[in-house]
C-alpha positions in Angstrom: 137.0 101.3 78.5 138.2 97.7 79.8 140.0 97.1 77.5 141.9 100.2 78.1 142.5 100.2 81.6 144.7 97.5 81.8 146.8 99.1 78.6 146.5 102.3 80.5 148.7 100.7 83.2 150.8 98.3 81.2 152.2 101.9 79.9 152.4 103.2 83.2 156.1 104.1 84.0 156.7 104.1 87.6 160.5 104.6 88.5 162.3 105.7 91.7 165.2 107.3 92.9 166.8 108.4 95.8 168.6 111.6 97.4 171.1 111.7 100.9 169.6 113.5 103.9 171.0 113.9 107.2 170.4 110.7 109.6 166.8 111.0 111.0 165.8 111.0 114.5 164.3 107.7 115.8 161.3 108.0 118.1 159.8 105.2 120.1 157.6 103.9 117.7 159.7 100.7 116.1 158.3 101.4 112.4 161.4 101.2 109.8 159.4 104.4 108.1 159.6 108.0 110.2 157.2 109.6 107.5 155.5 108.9 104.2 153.1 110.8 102.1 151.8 111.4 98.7 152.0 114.9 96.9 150.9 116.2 93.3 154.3 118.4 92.0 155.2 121.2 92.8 156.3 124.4 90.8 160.0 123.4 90.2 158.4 119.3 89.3 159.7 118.0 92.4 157.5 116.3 95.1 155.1 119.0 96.5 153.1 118.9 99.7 151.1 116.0 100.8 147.8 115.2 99.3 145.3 112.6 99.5 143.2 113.4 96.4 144.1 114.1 93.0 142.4 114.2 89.5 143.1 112.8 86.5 145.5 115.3 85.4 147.6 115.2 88.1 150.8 113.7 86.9 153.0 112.3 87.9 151.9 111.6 91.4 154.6 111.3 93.7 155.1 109.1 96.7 157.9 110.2 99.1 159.1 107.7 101.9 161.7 109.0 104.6 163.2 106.2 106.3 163.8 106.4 110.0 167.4 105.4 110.0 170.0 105.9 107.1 171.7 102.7 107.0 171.2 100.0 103.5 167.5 99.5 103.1 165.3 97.7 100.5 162.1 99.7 99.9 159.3 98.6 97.5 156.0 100.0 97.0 152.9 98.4 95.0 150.2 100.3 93.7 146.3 98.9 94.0 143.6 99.6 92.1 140.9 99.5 95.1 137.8 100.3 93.7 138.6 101.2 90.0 136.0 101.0 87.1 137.1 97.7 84.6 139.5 97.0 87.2 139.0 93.9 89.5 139.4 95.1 93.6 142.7 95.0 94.7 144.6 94.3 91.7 148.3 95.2 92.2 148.5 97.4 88.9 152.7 97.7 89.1 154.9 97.4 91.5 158.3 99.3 91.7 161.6 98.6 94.4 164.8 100.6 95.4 167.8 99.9 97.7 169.1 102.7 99.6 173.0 103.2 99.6 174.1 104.1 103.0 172.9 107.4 104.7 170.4 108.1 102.4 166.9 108.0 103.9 164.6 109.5 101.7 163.0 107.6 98.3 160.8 109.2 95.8 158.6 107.1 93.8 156.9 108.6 90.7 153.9 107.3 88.9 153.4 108.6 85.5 150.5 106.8 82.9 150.5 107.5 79.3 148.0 110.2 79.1 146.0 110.4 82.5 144.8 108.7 85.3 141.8 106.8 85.4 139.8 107.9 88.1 138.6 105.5 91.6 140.5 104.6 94.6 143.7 103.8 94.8 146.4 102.2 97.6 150.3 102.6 97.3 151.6 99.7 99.7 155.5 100.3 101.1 157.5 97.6 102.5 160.8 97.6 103.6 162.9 94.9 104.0 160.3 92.5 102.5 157.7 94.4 105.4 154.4 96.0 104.6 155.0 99.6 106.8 152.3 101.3 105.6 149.6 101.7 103.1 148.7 105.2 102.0 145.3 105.5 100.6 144.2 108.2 97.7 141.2 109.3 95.5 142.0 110.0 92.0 138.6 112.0 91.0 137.3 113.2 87.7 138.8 116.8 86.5 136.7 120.2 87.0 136.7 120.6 82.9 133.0 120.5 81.8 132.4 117.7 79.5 133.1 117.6 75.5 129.5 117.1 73.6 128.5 113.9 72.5 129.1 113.0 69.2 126.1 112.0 68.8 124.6 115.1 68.3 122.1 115.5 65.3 124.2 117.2 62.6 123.0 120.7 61.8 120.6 120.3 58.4 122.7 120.7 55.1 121.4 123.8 53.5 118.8 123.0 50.7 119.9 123.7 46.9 117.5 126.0 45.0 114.9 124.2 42.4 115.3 124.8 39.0 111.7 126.2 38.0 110.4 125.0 34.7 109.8 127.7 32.1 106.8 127.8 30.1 
């Protein structure tokens, strides 16, 4: 299992892309980032609603940053491994950045492993402008489907062959 953890995450493809929205409504708070949230897809593969746990299954796992203003903005997000079995705490696992054109405000980072997640805690870590903003924190917990059998299991006996019997 060690040894596939870290291939696990060399594999993992995390991209990003982004999509205009209107200019956003600055409150008082001085933070670069009006929302940000996590979400498992939704129906049509887009980002769904938020969500702090998801299970191994659950990809890709989006992470959806709205930025508070819509002018030119460098936004990067790193992915920890908190507490992950094999995995040493807080190991950045990858790390992904995108640069906002003007009036967009909205980025959507994907992550997507080969095959499925590992389960344990996990951190996604967004900066912008070389900033950390916010850290948002998520559970990625074994699925609900019942466990294969071992395969160790005592074979079922091979049926015996009859004896020849000896004729006198």
């Amino acid at each position: 299992m060690k040894q596939l953890f870290p291939l696990l995450f060399l594999a993992l493809a995390i991209f990003s892309n982004a999509f205009g929205q209107a200019p956003v409504a600055v409150g008082t708070d001085s933070s670069p980032i009006a929302e940000a949230y996590l979400a498992k897809p939704d129906t049509d593969g887009t980002a769904g609603e938020p969500a702090t746990e998801f299970v191994t299954s659950d990809v890709p796992i989006f992470c959806v940053v709205r930025l508070a203003a819509n002018e030119i903005a460098t936004v990067k997000m790193n992915l920890v491994a908190v507490n992950v079995p094999g995995v040493r705490p807080e190991t950045k696992v990858i790390g992904t950045t995108y640069t906002t054109k003007e009036g967009e405000t909205i980025v959507n980072f994907t992550g997507r492993p080969h095959g499925k997640w590992v389960a344990g805690k996990y951190r996604a870590d967004i900066y912008v402008e070389g900033k950390l903003s916010t850290s948002l924190t998520f559970d990625v917990k074994g699925s609900a489907k019942p466990a294969a059998a071992s395969s160790f299991a005592p074979a079922e006996p091979a049926p015996q062959k009859p004896r020849k019997r000896k004729r006198n």
